[in-house]
C-alpha positions in Angstrom: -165.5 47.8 67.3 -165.5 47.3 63.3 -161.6 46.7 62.2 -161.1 47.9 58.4 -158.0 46.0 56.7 -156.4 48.2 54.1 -154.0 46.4 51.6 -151.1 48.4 50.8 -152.3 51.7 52.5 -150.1 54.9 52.6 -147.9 54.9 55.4 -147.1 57.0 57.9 -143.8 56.3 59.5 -144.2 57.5 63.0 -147.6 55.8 63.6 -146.5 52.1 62.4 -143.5 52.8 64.5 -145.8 53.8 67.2 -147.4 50.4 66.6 -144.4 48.4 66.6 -143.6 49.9 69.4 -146.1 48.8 71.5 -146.6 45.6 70.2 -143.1 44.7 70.4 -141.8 46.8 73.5 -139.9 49.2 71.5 -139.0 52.4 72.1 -142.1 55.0 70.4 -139.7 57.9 69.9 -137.6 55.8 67.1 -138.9 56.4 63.6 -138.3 53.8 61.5 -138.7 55.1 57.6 -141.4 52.1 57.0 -142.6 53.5 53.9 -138.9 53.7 52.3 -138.6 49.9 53.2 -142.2 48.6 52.1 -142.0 50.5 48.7 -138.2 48.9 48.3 -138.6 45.4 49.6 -142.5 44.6 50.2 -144.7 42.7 47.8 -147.2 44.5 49.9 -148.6 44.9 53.8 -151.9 45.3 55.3 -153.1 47.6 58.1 -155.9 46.9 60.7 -157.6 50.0 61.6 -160.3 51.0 63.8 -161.5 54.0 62.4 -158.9 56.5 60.9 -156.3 54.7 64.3 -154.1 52.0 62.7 -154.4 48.9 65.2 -152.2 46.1 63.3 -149.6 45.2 60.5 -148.2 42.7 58.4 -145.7 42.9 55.7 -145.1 39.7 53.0 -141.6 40.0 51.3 -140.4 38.4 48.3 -138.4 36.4 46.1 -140.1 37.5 43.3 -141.1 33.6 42.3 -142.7 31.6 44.9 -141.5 32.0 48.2 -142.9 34.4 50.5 -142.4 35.9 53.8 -144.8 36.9 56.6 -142.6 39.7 58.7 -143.6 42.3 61.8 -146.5 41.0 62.4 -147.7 43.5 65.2 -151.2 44.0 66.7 -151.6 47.1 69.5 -151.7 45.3 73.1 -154.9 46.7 73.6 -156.6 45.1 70.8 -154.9 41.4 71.1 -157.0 38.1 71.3 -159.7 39.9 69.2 -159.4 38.4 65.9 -157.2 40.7 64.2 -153.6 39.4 64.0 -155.6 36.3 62.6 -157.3 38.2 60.2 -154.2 39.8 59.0 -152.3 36.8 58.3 -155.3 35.4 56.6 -155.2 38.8 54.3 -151.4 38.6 53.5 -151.8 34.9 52.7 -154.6 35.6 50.2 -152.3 38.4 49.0 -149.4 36.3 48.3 -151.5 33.6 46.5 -152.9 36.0 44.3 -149.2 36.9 43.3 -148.9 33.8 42.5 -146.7 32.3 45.3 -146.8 28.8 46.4 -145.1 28.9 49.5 -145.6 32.0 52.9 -142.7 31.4 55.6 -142.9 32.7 59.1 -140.2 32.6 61.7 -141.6 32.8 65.3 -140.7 33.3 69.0 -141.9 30.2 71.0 -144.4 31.6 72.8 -146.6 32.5 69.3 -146.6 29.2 68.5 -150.2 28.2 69.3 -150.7 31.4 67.2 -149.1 30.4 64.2 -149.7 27.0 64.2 -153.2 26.6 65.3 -154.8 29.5 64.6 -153.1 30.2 61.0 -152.9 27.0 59.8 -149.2 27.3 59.4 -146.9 23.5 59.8 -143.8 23.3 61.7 -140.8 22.8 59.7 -136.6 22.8 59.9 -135.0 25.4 59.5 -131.7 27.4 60.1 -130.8 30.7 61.7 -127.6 32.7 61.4 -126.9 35.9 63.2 -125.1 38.8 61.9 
């Protein structure tokens, strides 16, 4: 299978909510309005597809200065341990450098820590959680 990453490609609400769905357990018939919040609060994203069918996402926000932040990392179930939620992250990271950011945070659930860490390069580090 040949994957195709696409920076910043036009998006189609109910297919990366499709995605998200099944790479998160979600419920597929909840639309999110992606497109509204990437063009709002994005520095950009990049999709995985395999063909024309979209197969991953990852979003980097913003400070508008040097921080940045990897969010919703999602790759379908189907197509996990293949390469591409690795190749994404490498894709948003050279997308953040380029905007000139010197710093690309990423929050976690434990059991994507060999993920993160080992196979994305990314070091562990403090930090704080409040929920609303």
């Amino acid at each position: 299978m040949t994957i195709t990453l696409v920076t910043r490609f036009p998006v189609d609400d109910a297919t990366l909510s499709t995605l998200h769905a099944r790479a998160f357990g979600g419920d597929p018939a909840v639309v999110t309005p992606w497109a509204a919040r990437l063009s709002r609060h994005a520095m950009t994203w990049v999709g995985a597809f395999s063909g024309t069918r979209l197969v991953g996402f990852v979003q980097v926000c913003w400070d508008g200065g040097t921080h940045a932040f990897l969010l919703d990392t999602a790759v379908d179930p189907a197509e996990q341990h293949s390469g591409i939620g690795t190749a994404l992250v490498e894709a948003a990271t050279t997308e953040a450098r380029a905007a000139g950011c010197e710093w690309l945070h990423v929050d976690f659930e434990p059991h994507l820590r060999h993920f993160y860490l080992d196979r994305c390069g990314f070091r562990p580090t403090d930090a704080g959680l409040i929920p609303l």
